[in-house]
C-alpha positions as CSV (number, residue, x, y, z in Angstrom):
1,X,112.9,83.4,99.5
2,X,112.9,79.6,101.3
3,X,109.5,77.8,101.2
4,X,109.0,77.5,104.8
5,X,107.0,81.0,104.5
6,X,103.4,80.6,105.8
7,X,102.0,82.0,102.9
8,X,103.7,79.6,100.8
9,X,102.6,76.8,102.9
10,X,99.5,77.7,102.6
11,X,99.4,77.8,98.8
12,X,100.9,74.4,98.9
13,X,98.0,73.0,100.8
14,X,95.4,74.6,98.8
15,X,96.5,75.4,95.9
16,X,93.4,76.6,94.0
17,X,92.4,79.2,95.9
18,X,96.2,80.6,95.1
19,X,97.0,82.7,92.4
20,X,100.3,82.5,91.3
21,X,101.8,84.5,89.0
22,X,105.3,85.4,87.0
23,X,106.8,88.6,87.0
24,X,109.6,89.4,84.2
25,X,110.6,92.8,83.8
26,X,113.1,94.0,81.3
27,X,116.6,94.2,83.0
28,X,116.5,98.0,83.0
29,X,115.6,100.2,86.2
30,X,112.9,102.4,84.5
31,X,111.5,99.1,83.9
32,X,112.3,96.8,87.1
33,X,110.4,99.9,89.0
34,X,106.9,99.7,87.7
35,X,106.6,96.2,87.2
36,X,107.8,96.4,90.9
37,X,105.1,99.0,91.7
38,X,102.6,96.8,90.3
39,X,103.0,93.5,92.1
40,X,103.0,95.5,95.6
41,X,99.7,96.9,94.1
42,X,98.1,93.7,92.8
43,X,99.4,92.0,96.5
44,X,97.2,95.0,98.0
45,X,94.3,94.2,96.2
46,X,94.4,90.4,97.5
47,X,95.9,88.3,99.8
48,X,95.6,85.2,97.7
49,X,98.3,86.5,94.7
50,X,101.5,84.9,95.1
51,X,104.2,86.3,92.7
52,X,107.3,85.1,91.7
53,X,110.0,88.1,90.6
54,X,112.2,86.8,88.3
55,X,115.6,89.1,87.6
56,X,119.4,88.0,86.6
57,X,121.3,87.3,90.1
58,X,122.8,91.0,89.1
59,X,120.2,92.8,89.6
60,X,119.2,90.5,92.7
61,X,122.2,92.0,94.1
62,X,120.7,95.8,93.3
63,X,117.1,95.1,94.2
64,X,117.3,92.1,96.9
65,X,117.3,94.8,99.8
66,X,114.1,96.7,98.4
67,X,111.1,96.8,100.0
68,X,108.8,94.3,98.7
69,X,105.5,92.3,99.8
70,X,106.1,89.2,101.5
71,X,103.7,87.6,98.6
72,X,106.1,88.6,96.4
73,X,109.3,86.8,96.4
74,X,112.7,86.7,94.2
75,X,113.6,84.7,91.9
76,X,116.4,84.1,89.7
77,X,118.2,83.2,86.4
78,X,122.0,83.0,85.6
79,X,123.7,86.7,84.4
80,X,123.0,85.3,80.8
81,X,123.5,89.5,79.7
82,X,125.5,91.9,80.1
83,X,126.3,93.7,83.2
84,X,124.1,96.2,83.9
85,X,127.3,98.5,84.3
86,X,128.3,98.3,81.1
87,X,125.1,97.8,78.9
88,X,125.2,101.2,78.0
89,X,128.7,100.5,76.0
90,X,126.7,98.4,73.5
91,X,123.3,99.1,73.7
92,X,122.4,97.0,70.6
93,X,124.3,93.6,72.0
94,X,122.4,94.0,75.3
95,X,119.3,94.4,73.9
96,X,120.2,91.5,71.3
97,X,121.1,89.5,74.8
98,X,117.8,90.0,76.2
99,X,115.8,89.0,73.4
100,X,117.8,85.5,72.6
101,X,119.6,84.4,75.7
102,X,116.8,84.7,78.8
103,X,114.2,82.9,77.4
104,X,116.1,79.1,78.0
105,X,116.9,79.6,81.6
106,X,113.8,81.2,82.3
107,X,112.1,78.3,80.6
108,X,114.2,75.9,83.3
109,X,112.9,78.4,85.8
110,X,109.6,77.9,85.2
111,X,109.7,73.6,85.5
112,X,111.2,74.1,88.8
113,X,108.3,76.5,90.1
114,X,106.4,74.9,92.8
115,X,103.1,76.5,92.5
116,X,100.9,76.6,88.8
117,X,101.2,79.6,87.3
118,X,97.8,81.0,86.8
119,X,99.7,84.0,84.4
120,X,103.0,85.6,83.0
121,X,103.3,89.4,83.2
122,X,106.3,90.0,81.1
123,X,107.7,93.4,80.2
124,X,106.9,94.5,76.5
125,X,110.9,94.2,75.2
126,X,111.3,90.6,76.8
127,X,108.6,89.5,73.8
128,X,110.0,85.7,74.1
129,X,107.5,85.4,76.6
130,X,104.5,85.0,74.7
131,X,105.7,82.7,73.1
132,X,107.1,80.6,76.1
133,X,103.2,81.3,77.0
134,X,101.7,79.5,74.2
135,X,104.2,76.8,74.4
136,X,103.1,75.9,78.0
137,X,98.8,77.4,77.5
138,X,99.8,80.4,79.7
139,X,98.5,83.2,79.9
140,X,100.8,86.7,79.3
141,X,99.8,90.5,80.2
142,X,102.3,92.5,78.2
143,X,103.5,95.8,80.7
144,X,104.3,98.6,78.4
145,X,106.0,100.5,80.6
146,X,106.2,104.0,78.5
147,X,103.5,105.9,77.2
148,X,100.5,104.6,75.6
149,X,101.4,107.3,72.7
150,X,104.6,106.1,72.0
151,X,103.2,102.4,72.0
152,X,100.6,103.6,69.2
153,X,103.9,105.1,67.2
154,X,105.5,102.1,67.4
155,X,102.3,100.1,66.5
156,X,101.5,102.1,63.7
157,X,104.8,102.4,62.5
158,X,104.1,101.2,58.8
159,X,102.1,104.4,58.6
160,X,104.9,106.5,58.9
161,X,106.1,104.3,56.0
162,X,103.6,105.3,53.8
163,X,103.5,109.0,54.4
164,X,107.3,109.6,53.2
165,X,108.0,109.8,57.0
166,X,110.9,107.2,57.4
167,X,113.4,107.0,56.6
168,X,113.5,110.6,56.6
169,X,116.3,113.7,57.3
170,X,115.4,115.4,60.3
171,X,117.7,118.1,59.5
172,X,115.7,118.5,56.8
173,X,112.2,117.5,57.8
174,X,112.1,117.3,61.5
175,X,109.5,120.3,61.5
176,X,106.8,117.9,59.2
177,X,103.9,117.5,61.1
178,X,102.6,113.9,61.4
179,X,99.0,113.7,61.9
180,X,98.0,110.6,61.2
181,X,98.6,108.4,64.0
182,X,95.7,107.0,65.6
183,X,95.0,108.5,69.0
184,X,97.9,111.1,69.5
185,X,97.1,114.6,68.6
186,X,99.9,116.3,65.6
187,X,103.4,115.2,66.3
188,X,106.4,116.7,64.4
189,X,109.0,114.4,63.3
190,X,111.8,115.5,65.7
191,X,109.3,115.0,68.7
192,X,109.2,111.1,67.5
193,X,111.3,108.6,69.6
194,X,114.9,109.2,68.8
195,X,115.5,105.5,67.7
196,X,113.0,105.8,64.7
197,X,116.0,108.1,63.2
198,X,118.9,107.1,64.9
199,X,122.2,105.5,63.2
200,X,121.4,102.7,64.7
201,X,118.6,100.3,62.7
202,X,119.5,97.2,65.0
203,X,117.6,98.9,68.2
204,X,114.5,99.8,66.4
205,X,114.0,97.0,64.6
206,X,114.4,95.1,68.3
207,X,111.5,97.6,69.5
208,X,108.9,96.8,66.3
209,X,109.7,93.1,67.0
210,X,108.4,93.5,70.3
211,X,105.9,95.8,69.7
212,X,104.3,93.6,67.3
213,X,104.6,90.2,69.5
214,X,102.0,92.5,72.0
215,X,98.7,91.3,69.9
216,X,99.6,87.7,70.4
217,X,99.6,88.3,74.2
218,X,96.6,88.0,76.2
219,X,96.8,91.3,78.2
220,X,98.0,94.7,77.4
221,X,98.6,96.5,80.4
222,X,99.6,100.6,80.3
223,X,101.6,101.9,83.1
224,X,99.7,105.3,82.1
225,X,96.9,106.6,83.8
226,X,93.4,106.2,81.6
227,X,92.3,109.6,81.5
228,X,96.0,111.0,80.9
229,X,95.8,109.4,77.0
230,X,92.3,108.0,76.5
231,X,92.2,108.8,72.7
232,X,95.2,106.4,72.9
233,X,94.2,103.4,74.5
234,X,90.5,103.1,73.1
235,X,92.2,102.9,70.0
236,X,93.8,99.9,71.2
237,X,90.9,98.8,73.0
238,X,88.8,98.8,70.3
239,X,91.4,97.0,68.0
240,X,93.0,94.9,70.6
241,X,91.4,91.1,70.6
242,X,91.9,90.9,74.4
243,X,91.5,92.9,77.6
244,X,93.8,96.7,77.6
245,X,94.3,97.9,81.2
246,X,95.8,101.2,82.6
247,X,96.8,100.3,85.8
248,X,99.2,103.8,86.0
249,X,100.5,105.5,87.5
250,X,103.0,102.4,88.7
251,X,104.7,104.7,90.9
252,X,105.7,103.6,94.6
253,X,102.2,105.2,95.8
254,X,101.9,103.1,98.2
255,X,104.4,104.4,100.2
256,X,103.4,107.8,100.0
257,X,100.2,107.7,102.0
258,X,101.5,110.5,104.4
259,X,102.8,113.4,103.2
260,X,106.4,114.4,103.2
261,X,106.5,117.6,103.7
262,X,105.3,117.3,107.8
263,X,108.3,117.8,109.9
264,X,111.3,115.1,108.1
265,X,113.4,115.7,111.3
266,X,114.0,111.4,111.2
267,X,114.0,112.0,107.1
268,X,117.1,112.8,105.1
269,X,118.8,115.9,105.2
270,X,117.7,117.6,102.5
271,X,114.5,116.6,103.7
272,X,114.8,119.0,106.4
273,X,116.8,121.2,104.2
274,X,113.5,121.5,102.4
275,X,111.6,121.7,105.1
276,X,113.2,125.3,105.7
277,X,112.2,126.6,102.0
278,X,109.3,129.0,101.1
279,X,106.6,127.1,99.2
280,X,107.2,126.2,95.5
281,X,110.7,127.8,95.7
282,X,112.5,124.3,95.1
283,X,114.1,122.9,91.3
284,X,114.2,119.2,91.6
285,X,116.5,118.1,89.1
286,X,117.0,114.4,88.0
287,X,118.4,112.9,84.6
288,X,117.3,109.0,84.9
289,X,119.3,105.7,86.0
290,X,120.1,104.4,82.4
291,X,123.7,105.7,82.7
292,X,123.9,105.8,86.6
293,X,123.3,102.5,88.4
294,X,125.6,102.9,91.8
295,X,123.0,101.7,94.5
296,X,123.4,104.3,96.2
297,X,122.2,106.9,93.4
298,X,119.1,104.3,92.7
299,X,118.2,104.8,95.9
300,X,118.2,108.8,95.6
301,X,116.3,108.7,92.6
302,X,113.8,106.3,94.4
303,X,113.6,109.1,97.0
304,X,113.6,111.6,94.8
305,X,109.9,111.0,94.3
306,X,109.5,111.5,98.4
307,X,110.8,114.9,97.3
308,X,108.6,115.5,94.7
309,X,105.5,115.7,96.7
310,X,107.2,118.1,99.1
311,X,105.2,121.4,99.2
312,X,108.4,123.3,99.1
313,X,109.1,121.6,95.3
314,X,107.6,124.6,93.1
315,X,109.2,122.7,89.7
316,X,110.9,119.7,88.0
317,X,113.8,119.6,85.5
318,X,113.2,116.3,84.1
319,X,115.0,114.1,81.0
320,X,111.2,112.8,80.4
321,X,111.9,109.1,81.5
322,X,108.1,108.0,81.3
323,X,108.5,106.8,85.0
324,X,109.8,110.3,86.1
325,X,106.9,112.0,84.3
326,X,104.3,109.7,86.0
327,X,105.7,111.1,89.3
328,X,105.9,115.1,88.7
329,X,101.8,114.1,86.6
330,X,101.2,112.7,89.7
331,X,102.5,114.9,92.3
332,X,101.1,118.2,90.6
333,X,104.3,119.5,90.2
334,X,105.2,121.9,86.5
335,X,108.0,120.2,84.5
336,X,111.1,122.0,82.9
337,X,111.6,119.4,80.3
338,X,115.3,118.2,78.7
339,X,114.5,115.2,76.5
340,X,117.8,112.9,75.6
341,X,116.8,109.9,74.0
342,X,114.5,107.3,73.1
343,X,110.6,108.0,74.2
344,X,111.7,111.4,76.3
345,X,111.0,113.7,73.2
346,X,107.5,112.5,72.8
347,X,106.7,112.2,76.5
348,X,108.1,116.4,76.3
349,X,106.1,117.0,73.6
350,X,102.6,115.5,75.7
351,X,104.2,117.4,78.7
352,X,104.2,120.7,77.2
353,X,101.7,120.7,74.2
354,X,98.8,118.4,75.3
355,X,98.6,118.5,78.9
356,X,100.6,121.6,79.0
357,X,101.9,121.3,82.7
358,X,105.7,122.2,81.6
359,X,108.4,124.7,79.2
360,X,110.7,122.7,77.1
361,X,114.3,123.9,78.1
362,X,115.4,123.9,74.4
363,X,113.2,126.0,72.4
364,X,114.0,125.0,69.0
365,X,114.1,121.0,68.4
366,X,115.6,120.8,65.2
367,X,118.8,121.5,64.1
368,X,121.3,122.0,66.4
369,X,122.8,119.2,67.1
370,X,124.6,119.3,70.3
371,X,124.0,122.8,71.1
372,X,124.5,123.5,74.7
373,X,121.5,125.6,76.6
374,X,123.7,128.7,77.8
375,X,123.6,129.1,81.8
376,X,122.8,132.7,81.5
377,X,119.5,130.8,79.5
378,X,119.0,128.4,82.5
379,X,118.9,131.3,84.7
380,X,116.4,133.2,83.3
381,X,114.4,130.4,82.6
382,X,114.5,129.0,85.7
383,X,113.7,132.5,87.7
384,X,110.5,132.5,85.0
385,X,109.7,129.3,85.5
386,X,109.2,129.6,89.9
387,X,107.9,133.0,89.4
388,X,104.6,133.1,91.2
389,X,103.7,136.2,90.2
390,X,103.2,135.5,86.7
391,X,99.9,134.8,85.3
392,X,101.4,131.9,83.1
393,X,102.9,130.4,85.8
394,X,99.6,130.4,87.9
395,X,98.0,129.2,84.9
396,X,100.5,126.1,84.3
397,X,100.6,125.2,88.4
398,X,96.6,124.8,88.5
399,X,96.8,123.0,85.3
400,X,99.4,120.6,87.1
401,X,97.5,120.9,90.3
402,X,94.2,119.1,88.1
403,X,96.1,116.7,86.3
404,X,97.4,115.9,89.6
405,X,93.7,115.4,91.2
406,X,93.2,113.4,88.2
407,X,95.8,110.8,89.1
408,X,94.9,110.5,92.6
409,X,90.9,110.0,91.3
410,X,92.0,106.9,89.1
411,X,93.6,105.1,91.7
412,X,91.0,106.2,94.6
413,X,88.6,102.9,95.4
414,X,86.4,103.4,91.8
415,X,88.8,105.3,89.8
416,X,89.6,104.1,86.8
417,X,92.7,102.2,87.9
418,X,91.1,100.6,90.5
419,X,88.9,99.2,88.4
420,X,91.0,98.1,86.1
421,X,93.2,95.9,88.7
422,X,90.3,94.6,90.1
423,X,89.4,93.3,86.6
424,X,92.8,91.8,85.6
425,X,92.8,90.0,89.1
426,X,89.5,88.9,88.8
427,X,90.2,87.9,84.8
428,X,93.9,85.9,85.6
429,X,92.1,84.1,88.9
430,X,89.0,82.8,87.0
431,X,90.9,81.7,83.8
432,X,93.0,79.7,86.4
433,X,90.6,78.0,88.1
434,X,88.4,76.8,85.3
């Protein structure tokens, strides 16, 4: 934190060889996480980025103990939001909050910075950014930290519009097939995020705002893995005035590069536990942070990812937070999927239909309201889901197994990811320095 860090020093001394840069994420953990997993990636790539993390002093308090780069250091405004414990009371004032009452201090923030700052990468929902940016020639990556799929739904929103597709009754036509958007294969209606046809207007409106601030950014960067939704992104890299980067999957990785499942006798408990389990009998079951933030539970759904690439772990019951897809993609494990809100339906829908790697847990989508999945139904579909004797179970795991491979080829040294950060570095660092 203090400036008497080497590495700061250094920067002080010769400032243009340093690369400084802002991080902003969205005060949310599925979004604090991979703009996290990114700095420890770009501080991997070079030894010359120095990044400045800004947060609320809240979540300073949830995240100050974290493991982080030493390049990458904390910084922080005043708790100008609501607490993260209660944002889930009123959604729509939070997200109100973030949009209107951040950008001032972080503006005050920014004069008091001791380095230049060569860029801003700012989290898609805090879209005040670009314009702080333009007011001060800076550049800004925009991090869109769910799927590149939903992104293009939200971009393309007016064509829903047109089409008779909002507003619409999903009672009524939740089972209309939309086929029009560019990049994503057919779609039905109730597979679209769940704000689109919520009660609430306030919250979607927020996310086209945002969405549409993204083309007067400088950067569009996916946390999705290229060859995962290609069709997607060369859409928006074709359309785009300005370099689009997967840099995905911004997963902790890094942290992963020996396998769990050798002897966890220092590990956790249930690491051990699992250690005693025949292969691919384990359900991993999590639901998300937005509605649980004790620290202790954040850091057993950080772990939970150690868990995930434990050869014991023969499935994954998942709410389809993008950030918990990216792991089970990446750790070649099938998905039971249980969408609840927002982006989780379409992120099911890709899970099961496109790259076919999971079974929805609710078979029909439309319709019935609440209605609660019967244990009895669990059960069965559980015991069909880990049995290894079935063919379409085989089928599913080798499916999972390749899009697995696929993810660890994009971020191996000339994958597509590693190009791609290469390129942003190289991109922000020369801009700077002209």
């Amino acid at each position: 934190m203090s400036l008497n860090q080497p590495e700061i020093l250094q920067a002080m001394e010769s400032p243009r060889s340093i690369c400084h840069v802002v991080a902003i994420p969205y005060p949310g953990r599925g979004h604090v996480n991979p703009m996290m997993n990114l700095c420890k990636l770009l501080c991997s790539k070079t030894p010359n980025i120095v990044i400045s993390f800004v947060v609320t002093e809240e979540w300073l308090g949830f995240i100050s103990s974290d493991d982080k780069p030493v390049n990458v250091r904390f910084r922080t405004i005043p708790n100008v939001i609501p607490s993260e414990f209660d944002r889930a009371n009123n959604f729509p004032a939070f997200i109100a909050a973030v949009l209107t009452k951040m950008e001032a201090p972080f503006e005050e923030l920014l004069d008091r910075l001791e380095l230049p700052v060569a860029a801003i990468i700012a989290d898609t929902y805090v879209a005040w950014t670009v314009r702080v940016g333009q007011r001060r020639n800076i550049p800004v990556a925009s991090l869109w930290t769910m799927s590149a799929s939903v992104f293009s739904i939200f971009h393309h929103f007016n064509l829903l519009v047109q089409n008779h597709h909002f507003p619409a009754d999903l009672s009524e036509q939740g089972n209309d097939r939309v086929d029009y958007i560019p990049g994503l294969t057919p779609i039905c209606l109730a597979d679209l995020p769940t704000i689109l046809y919520g009660s609430d207007r306030q919250v979607l409106h927020h996310a086209l705002d945002c969405v549409s601030s993204v083309p007067k950014a400088q950067y569009l960067l996916f946390t999705t893995v290229y060859e995962l939704e290609f069709q997607v992104i060369d859409v928006f890299k074709a359309n785009l005035p300005f370099p689009v980067y997967a840099i995905g999957p911004s997963i902790p990785y890094l942290d992963l590069k020996q396998p769990c499942s050798t002897t966890s006798l220092n590990g956790p408990d249930y690491l051990q536990w699992l250690d005693l389990q025949p292969r691919g009998s384990v359900l991993y079951v999590s639901l998300g942070s937005f509605l649980s933030v004790s620290a202790a539970q954040m850091d057993e759904i950080v772990a939970g990812l150690r868990v995930l690439c434990h050869s014991s772990v023969g499935g994954f019951w998942t709410h389809c937070g993008f950030n918990s897809t990216l792991e089970a993609v990446y750790a070649g494990v099938p998905m039971l999927t249980f969408p609840i809100f927002m982006d989780q339906n379409p992120n099911s829908k890709q899970i099961v239909e496109d790259w076919k790697v999971g079974w929805r847990v609710k078979k029909n989508k439309v319709g019935e309201g609440e209605h609660l999945v019967s244990r009895e139904e669990i059960a069965e579909l559980v015991r069909r889901f880990l049995d290894f004797e079935s063919m379409e179970q085989m089928e599913m795991r080798q499916r999972a197994g390749k899009v697995g491979e696929t993810c660890q080829t994009a971020i191996a040294k000339g994958g597509s990811t590693d190009i791609n950060l290469d390129a942003f570095i190289k991109d922000i660092s020369e801009r700077h320095h002209h």
